[in-house]
N, C-alpha and C positions, 0 to 999 in steps of 0.2 A: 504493500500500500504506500509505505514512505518513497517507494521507486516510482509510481505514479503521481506521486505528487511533486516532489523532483520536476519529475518534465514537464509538469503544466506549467508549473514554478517557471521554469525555463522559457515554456512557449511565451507566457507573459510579459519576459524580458525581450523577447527577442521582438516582439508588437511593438513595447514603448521606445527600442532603438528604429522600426520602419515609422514610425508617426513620428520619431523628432527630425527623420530624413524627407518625412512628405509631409508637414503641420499643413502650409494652405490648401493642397488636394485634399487634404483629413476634415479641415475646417468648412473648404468649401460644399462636401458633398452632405456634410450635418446641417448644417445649413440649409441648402436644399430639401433635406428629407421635411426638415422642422418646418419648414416655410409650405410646405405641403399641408400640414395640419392646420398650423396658425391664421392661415387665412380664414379657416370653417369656424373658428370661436368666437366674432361678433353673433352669431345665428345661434347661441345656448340658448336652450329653451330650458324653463322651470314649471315642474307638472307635479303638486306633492299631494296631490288627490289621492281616496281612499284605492280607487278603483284603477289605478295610475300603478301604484302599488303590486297587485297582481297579474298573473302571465294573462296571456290573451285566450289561453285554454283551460282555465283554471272555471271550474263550475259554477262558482260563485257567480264572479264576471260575465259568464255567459248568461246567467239565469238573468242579472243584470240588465243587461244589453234587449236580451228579450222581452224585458218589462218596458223601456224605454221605446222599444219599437211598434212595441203597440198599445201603450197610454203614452208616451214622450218622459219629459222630465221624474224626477223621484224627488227634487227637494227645491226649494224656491230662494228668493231675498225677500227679507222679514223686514218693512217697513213698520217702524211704531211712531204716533204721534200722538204726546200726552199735552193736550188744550187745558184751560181753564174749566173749559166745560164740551164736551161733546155735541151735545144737542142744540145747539147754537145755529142760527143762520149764517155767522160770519163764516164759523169756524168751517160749516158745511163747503161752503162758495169758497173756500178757501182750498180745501179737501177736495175737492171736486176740479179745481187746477191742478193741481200735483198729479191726480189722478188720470189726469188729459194729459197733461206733460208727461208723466209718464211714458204711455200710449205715445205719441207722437213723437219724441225726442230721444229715447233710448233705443239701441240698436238688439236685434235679435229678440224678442220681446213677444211673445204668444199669445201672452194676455196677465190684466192686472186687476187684481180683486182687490175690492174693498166696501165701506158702506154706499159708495156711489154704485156700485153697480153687481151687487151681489145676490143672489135670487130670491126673489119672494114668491114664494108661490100662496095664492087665495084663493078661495072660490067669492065669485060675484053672479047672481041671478041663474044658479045652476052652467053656469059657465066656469072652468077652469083659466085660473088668469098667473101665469108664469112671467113674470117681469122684474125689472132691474128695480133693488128696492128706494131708490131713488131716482127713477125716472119720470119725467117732468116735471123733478120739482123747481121750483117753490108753485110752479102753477096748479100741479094739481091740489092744491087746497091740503096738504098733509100737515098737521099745527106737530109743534115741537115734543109734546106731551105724548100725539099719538105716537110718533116715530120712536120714541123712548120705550114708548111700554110692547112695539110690535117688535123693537130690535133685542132686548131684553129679554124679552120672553121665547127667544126663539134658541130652542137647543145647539141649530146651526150657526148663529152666531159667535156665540159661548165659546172666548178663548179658542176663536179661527179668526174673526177680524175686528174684536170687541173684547177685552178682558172683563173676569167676572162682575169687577168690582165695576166698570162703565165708565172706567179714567180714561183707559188708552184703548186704541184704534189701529189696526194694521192697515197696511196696503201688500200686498202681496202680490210679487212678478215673479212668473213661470218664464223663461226663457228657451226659445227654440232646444229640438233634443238633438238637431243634426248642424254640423258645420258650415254645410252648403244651405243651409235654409237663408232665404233672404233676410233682411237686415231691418225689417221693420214688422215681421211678425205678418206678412200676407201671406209666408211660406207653408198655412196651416195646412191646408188640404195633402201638401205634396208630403210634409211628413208621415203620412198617413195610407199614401200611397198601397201600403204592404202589412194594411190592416189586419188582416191574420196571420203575418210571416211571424215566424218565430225568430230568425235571423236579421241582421242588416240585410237590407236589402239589396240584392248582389241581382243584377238583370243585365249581365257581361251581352248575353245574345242576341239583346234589344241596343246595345251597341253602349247601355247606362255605366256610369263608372259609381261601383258601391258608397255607400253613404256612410259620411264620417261625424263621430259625434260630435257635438257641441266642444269645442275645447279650451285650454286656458289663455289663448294670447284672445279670444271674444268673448271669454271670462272676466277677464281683466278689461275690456274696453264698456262693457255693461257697467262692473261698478265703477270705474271712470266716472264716465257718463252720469249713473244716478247720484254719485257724490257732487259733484258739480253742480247739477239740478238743485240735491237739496240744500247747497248752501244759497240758491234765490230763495228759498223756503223759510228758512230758519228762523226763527223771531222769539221775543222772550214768550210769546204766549200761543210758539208754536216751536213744542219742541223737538226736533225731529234724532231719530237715532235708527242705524239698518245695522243687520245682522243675517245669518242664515249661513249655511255652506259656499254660498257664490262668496260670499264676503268674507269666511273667514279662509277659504282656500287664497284669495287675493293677497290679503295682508300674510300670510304664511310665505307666501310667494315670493313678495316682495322684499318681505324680513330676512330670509333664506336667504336672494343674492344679496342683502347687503351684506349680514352676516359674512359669508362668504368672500368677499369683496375685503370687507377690512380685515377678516383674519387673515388674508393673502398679503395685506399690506404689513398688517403689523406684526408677522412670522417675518416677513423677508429683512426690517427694520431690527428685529429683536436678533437676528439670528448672524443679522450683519454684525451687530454687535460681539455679540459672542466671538464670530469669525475672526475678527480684529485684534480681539482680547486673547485670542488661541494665538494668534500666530504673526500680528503684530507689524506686517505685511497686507497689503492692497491687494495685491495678487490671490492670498490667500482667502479674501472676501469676494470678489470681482466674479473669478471665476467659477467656486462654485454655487454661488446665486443663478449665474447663465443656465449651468446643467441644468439647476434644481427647478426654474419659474419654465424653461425649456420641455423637459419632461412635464411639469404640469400644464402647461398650455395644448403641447400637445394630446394628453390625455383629455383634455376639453375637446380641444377638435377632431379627434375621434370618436367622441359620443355625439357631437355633432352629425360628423358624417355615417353615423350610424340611427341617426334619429333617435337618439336617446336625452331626452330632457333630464335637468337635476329631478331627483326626487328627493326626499326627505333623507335617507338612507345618506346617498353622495356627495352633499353638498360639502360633506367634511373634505373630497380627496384630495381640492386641491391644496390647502392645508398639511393635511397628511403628508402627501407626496415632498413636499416642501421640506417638512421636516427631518422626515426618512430619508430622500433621498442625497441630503448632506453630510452622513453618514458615510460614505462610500468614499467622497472627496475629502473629508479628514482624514481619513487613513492612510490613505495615498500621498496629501499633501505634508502629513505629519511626520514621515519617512522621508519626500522628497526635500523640504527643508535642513532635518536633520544632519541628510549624507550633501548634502550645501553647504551644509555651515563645518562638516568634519573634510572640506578637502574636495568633493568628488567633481567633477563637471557637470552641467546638464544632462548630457545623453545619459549618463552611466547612475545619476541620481533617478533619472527618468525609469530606466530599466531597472534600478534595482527595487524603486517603488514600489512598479507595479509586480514585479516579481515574488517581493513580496506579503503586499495584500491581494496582488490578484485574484488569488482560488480563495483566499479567506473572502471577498467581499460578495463574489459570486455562490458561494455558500451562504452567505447569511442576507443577501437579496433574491436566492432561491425559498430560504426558509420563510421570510416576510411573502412571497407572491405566492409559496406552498397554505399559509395561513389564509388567505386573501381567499387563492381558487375554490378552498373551500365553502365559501358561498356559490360557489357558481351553481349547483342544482338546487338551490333553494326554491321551496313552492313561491316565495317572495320574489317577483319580478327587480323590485327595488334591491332586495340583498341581493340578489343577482347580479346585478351590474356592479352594486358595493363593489364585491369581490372581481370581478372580470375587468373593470374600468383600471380600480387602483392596483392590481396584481400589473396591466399593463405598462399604467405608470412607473409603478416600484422597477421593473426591468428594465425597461426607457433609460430609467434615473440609470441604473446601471452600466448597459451601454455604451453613454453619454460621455459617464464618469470616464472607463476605458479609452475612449477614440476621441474625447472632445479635452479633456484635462491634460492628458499629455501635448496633445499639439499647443492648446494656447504655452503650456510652461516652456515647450519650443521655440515661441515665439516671442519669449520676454529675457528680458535679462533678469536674472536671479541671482544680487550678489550675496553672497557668505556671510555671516553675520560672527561676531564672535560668539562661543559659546559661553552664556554668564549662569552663573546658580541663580537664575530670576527663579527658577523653579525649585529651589530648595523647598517650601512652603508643603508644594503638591507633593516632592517626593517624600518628606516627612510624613504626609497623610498616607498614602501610598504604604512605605516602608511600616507604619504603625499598624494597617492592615494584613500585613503579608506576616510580622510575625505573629499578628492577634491569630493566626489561621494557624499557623506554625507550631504556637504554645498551645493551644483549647479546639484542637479539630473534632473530637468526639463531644466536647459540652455544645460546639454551636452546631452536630450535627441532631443530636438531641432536643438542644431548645430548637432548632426547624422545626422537628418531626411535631413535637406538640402543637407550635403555631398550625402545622398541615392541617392537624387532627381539629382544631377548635374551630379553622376555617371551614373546614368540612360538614364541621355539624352545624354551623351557622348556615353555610348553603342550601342547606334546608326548610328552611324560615324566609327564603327572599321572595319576595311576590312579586307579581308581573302588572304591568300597565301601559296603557297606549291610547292617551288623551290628547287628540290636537290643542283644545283649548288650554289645555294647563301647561305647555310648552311657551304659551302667552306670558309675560309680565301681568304682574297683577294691577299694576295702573295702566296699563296699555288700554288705549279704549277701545280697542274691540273686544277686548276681554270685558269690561266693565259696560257696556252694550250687551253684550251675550246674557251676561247673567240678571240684566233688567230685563229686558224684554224676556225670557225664556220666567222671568217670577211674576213677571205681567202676564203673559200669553202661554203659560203653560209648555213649552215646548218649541224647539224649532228642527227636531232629528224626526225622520221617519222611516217606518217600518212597514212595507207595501205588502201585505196577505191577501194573493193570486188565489181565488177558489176556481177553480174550473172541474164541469158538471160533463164534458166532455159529449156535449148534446146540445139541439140547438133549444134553446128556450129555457133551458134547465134551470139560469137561473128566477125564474119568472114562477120554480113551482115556491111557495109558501114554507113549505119546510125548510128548504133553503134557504129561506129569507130568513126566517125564524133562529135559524142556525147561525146567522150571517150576525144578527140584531142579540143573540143570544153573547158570543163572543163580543162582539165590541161593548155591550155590556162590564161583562170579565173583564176587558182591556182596561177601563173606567176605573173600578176600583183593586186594582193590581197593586200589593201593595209590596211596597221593597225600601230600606230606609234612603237610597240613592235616586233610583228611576221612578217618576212617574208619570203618567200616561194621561195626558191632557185632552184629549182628542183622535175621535174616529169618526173617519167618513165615508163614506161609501152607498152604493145603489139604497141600502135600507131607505136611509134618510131622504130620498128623494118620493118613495113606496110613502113612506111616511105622511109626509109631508103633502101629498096628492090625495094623501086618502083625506087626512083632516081638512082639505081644502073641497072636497067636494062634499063633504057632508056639515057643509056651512061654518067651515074655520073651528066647527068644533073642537076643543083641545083633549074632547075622551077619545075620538078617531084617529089620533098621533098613534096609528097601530097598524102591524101589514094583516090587510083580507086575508081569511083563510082560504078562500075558494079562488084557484089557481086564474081561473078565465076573468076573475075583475081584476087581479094583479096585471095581467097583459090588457085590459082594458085599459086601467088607470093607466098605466104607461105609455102606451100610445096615445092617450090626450098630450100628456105630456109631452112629449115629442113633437107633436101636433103643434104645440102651442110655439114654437118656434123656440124652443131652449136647446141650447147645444149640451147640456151637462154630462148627458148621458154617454155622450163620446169618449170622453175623459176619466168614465168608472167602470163599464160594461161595452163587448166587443158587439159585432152588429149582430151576432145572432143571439145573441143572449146567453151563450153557454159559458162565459167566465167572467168575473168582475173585481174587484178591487179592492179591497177595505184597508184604508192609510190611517196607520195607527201614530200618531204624533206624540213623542216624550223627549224632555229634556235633555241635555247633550252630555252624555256621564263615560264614564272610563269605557275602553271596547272592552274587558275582560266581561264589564255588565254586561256590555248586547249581547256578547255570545252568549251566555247564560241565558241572558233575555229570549234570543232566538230560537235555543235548545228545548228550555222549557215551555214554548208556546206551539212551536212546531210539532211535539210531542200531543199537545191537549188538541189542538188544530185538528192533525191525524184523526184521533177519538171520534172528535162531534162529528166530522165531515164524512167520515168511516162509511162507506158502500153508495155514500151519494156523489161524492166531488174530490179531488184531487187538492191537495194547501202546497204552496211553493209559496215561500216566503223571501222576499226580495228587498232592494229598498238600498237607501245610501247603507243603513245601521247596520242590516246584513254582511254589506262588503264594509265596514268599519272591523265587526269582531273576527272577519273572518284574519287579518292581521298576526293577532295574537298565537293563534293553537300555529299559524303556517308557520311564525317566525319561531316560535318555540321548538318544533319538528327540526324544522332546518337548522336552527344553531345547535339543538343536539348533533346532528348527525355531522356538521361541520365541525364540531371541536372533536368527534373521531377520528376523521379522515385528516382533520390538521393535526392532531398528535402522531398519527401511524405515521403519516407523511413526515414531519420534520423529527419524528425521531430515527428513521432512516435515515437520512439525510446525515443527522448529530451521526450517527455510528458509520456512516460512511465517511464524512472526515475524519473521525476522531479513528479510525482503524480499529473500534475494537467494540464488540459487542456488549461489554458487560460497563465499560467506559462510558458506552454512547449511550444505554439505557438509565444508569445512574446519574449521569448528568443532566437528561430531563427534570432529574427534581430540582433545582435553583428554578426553572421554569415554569412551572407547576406552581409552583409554594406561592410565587406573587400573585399570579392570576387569582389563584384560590384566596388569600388573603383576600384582596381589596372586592369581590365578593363576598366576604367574612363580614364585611367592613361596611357596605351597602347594607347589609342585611343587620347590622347590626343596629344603625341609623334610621332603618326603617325607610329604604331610598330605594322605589321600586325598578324593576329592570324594564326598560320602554325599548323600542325601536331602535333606537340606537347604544347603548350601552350595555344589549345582549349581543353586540357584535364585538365587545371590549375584547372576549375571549381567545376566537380564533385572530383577531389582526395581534391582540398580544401577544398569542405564543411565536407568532412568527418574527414579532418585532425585539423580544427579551432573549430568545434564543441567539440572538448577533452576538449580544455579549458575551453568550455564555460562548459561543463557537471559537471566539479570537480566541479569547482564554486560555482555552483547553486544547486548542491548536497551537498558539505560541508554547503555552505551557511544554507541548509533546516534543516540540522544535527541540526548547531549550533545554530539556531533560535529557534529549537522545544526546546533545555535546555533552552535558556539565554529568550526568548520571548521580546529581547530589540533587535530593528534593528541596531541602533547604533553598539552598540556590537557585535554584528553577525558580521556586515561590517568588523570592523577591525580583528576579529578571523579569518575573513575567509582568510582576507589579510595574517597575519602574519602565519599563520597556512597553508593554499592551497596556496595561493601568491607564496610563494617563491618557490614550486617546479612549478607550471605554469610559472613564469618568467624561471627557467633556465630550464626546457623542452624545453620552446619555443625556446629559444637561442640555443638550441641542435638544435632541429629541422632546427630551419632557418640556424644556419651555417652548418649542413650537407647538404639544400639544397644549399649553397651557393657554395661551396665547385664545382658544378659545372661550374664554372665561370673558372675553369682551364680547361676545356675542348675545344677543337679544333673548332667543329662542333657548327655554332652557334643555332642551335636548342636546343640541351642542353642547352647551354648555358645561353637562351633566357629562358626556361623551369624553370633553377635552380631559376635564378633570382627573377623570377616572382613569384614564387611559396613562395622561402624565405622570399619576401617583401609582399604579401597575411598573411602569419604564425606574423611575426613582427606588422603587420598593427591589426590581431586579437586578440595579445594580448593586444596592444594597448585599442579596443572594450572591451577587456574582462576586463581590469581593469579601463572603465571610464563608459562607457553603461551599461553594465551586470549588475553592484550592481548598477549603476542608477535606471534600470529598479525594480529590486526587489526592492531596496525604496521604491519604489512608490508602486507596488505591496502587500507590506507586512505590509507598517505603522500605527498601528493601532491594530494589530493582537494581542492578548492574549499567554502569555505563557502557554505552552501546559500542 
């Protein structure tokens, strides 16, 4: 093994002697490659949607997609406006503008409810009369008193566009559910086109090119648009506040790139610093910034040119990349200074460089992209890329480092510096380490084993969570919007229960109905100390409503007919009467309809629960009549949690088999390479010990801490235990070994790691506390294994080695 390694050794000397012979053919074809990329990274797109989130073949999403295609949207923007007084003429005529401007002014827009224009249905003179419940007024003679006690009393309004209490008032816009749908909401018909399809509508043979959903860059132009609007609105005695998914996917959106954007800045500022302070040298800062902002730009414009928008997941990489990837160019530039300042020339400081950290740096940017890939089959779209996008980065970074670092140091002069004990400081910490390992290797392998053991059983105790809205600041006003209006209006998530009867008319038989009216009942008083359920709508309510209106607005008639042929009766008045509603809850033959169950916006671990347990009671009542498929934003919300859970299991296996192969293929030795997984192991486990202890649940991003740590804490551990073996096979004294390895690998593992950990820290300026939560954790994982790597690691090999014969 030490004979293979020899020659790679070798080959990597003999590269950095051909690139300091050809720097600008080496310069200019990176260049080129880079500039390939860099162009595609104005066009980043950001998509941190639920359903953004999963694969395109994942059941969820389809079932999704099929709900959409045939009712449209699943979740609206929640206008709320809390007046002096509702029932007011000004207020009305007031209301009644926004509500046109609306309509008129906002792009993509299907339609907008409110008290202007919301359904009344009555009966007058044995006539059915189905109308806007503010149409003609102030003309038709409606006095203020009446309008109060008809809006009031109607179930349908109640906490949908009226809270219970009669302060505040919704408006509520549905937005186009296709991309290509026109821009002012006349595109209704055509979305509708493929009213029984279960799929997009795909008509390749009619020459149609398939239909694309609603997405975020006319996401973002909608609330634009209605922000804008409502600051002509805003008055003290009109006080206007929006919320809903269209809104708070925008601000996520938009927080995300900034996020991302300053932590790119202030990692490249902090780490310049560092750079500086390593090595004291321009050269030593200059260039490997180029590599590092290089590799990440280009990994931008490969998700680019692969159609791949940020999601929540990725926003960290380039960040990430940033940091990791300066890793690679310490090593190399910390060797080629050295053999600088003791005497050697360029070329021969060049070649002995990368000679040798070459196999070391390419082993431990194999173990970080081994950690990484292992997200690649995650049921999570988004961890998907995680891992795929930043594994390609992390190699990028690599490559770079190899063909790009040598030629620029070609093409500088680098003069010698004297060698001064500036670093006496570091090597005293260092040399304090090496014998702390040297005197107590069996007490600090011990006191490990128990940290292991307490981490372990703390991991058991960690809980899972994955809340858009709490990733908010809590003075951010869209946070502070969300939770007024969802304690005014009960809710702004919804949960869409598809019954289908699988026949045409089925749902029009009574038992059905019965069954339909029976459940959203349940839904009403569901009690849970987190979710509750403010609101259900569907076909019933309109059965309802029809009936009580033709038996003289009587309020005991608020009931569906038993007998099947006056339910299709009463509905076809309805229909008759010139109301669209029924398009929007039931399909044209009446064999399946809709029941949107509305509840406030709580952790997804709730929905899925929520789901589970309803789906299950669903099944029961509907049992031999109708089929339940439960859909809805909240469905693909929980669905999140069990995929991301699956998949990070299965990724922190495949990343340990993998980069512990990897450890025992450099280290040469099977029982070596196994046993020094633990310094690796012990931090990850720790700072989940640590989570769990604090009571700090695992979301979306800080269940991916595991696999990107083990790939990223295993570098340390690889120099180590590969200089270590170097210097052991000359000196054949462990002693000695220990401290060479300290004073010699030491100090670039200490200020790597300190690179590392403060570019992951560096996240901690970010908005969104996922990141946030992500950098932290992650920095204090990197911290905690260096820690390991200089008390455990040469513990371990103590004990491993003593005794050995020089080679």
């Amino acid at each position: 093994m030490s004979g293979i390694r020899s020659r790679i050794e070798h080959m990597f000397s003999r590269l950095g002697r051909w690139i300091y012979e050809n720097p600008k053919k080496t310069l200019a074809a990176s260049l080129v490659f880079c500039l390939f990329f860099f162009i595609q990274v104005p066009n980043l797109g950001v998509d941190t949607s639920s359903e953004a989130m999963l694969r395109e073949k994942d059941p969820i999403r389809i079932a999704y997609n099929k709900f959409r295609d045939q009712f449209g949207r699943a979740e609206m923007m929640v206008i709320a406006v809390e007046p002096p007084e509702i029932f007011d003429p000004d207020f009305l005529e007031k209301l009644r503008d926004l509500h046109h401007a609306l309509e008129d002014e906002i792009p993509y827009v299907r339609e907008v409810t409110s008290l202007v224009n919301i359904r009344n249905t009555r009966g007058e003179d044995d006539s059915l009369i189905v109308e806007d419940l503010l149409e003609d007024w102030p003309e038709n003679g409606l006095t203020m008193e009446d309008l109060r006690e008809r809006v009031m009393s109607s179930p349908l309004y109640r906490n949908h566009i009226i809270s219970e209490d009669g302060r505040v008032t919704a408006l509520l816009i549905e937005t186009e559910a296709y991309a290509d749908a026109a821009a002012g909401g006349e595109a209704f018909d055509q979305a509708f086109d493929a009213f029984e399809d279960a799929a997009p509508v795909k008509t390749e043979d009619a020459g149609e090119k398939p239909k694309r959903y609603f997405t975020v860059e006319q996401n973002r132009e909608v609330v634009r648009a209605v922000d804008k609007l409502l600051d002509r609105f805003r008055a003290p005695d009109f006080n206007v506040a929006a919320t809903g998914r269209p809104v708070i996917l925008d601000v996520f959106n938009e927080s995300t790139l900034k996020d991302t954007r300053n932590c790119m800045i202030f990692t490249t500022f902090l780490n310049s610093f560092l750079l500086l302070l390593l090595f004291r040298r321009f050269s030593g800062v200059i260039m490997p910034l180029i590599i590092v902002l290089s590799s990440a730009f280009c990994t931008i414009g490969l998700m680019v040119m692969t159609n791949v928008p940020f999601k929540m997941t990725t926003t960290a990489i380039p960040a990430f990349l940033v940091a990791v990837g300066l890793a690679d160019s310490v090593h190399i530039l910390a060797v080629f200074y050295r053999r600088i300042d003791l005497g050697d020339d360029q070329e021969d400081a060049i070649a002995y460089s990368l000679g040798h950290s070459g196999l070391a740096i390419v082993m431990t940017s194999m173990t970080t992209a081994a950690g990484l890939l292992s997200f690649s089959t995650a049921e999570l779209t988004a961890i998907a890329e995680m891992g795929i996008f930043a594994a390609f980065g992390v190699m990028l970074a690599l490559l770079l480092t190899v063909i790009m670092l040598p030629a620029m140091l070609a093409l500088v002069t680098v003069k010698p510096r004297p060698i001064k004990p500036s670093n006496k400081g570091m090597e005293k910490v260092l040399l304090w380490f090496a014998d702390f390992s040297l005197r107590r290797p069996v007490s600090i392998i011990v006191i490990s084993a128990i940290f292991l053991l307490a981490s372990v059983g703390l991991c058991f105790t960690l809980h899972f969570s994955d809340a858009i809205v709490d990733y908010f600041p809590r003075d951010m006003q869209v946070y502070i919007d969300l939770n007024k209006i969802e304690k005014d209006l009960q809710g702004t998530v919804s949960m869409e229960v598809v019954v289908d009867t699988m026949r045409e008319n089925g749902i029009q038989a009574p038992d059905v109905l019965m069954d339909m009216d029976q459940v959203s009942e349940e839904f009403m008083v569901y009690q849970h100390p987190e979710l509750k359920v403010g609101k259900t709508l569907s076909i019933v309510n309109v059965v309802k409503e029809t009936n009580q209106a033709l038996h003289e607005n009587n309020p005991a008639y608020y009931s569906i007919p038993k007998d099947r042929e006056l339910v299709a009766q009463e509905l076809l008045l309805f229909e008759n009467s010139g109301a669209d509603d029924l398009e929007r809850i039931v399909d044209q033959q009446f064999s399946k309809a809709r029941i949107t169950v509305k509840t406030n916006w709580v952790d997804s671990v709730i929905f899925d629960d929520f789901v589970r347990e309803w789906k299950e009671k669903l099944d029961k009542v509907f049992e031999g009549r109708a089929s339940v498929n439960i859909t809805g934003l909240m469905p693909v919300m929980a669905r999140t949690i069990p995929a991301a859970l699956y998949s990070m299991a299965r990724s922190y296996v495949v990343a340990f088999v993998v980069i512990t192969a990897m450890m025992i293929l450099l280290v040469g030795d099977v029982k070596s390479g196994l046993i020094a997984m633990f310094p690796n192991l012990l931090p990850i486990l720790m700072i989940m010990g640590i989570m769990a202890a604090f009571h700090i649940s695992l979301n979306m991003n800080t269940l991916m801490i595991g696999s990107i740590a083990i790939g990223l804490v295993v570098d340390d551990t690889m120099h180590f235990i590969y200089n270590f073996r170097k210097y052991h096979q000359v000196t054949g004294d462990v002693d000695r070994t220990i401290r060479e390895t300290f004073t010699g690998t030491g100090r670039a593992l200490l200020i790597t790691s300190l690179v590392l950990a403060a570019g992951f820290f560096v996240l901690l300026s970010g908005t969104l506390l996922h990141m946030v939560q992500f950098g932290f954790f992650t920095g204090l994982v990197i911290l905690v294994a260096l820690a390991a790597d200089f008390t455990l690691a040469p513990a371990l090999m103590i004990l491993l080695t003593r005794g050995f014969k020089k080679s």
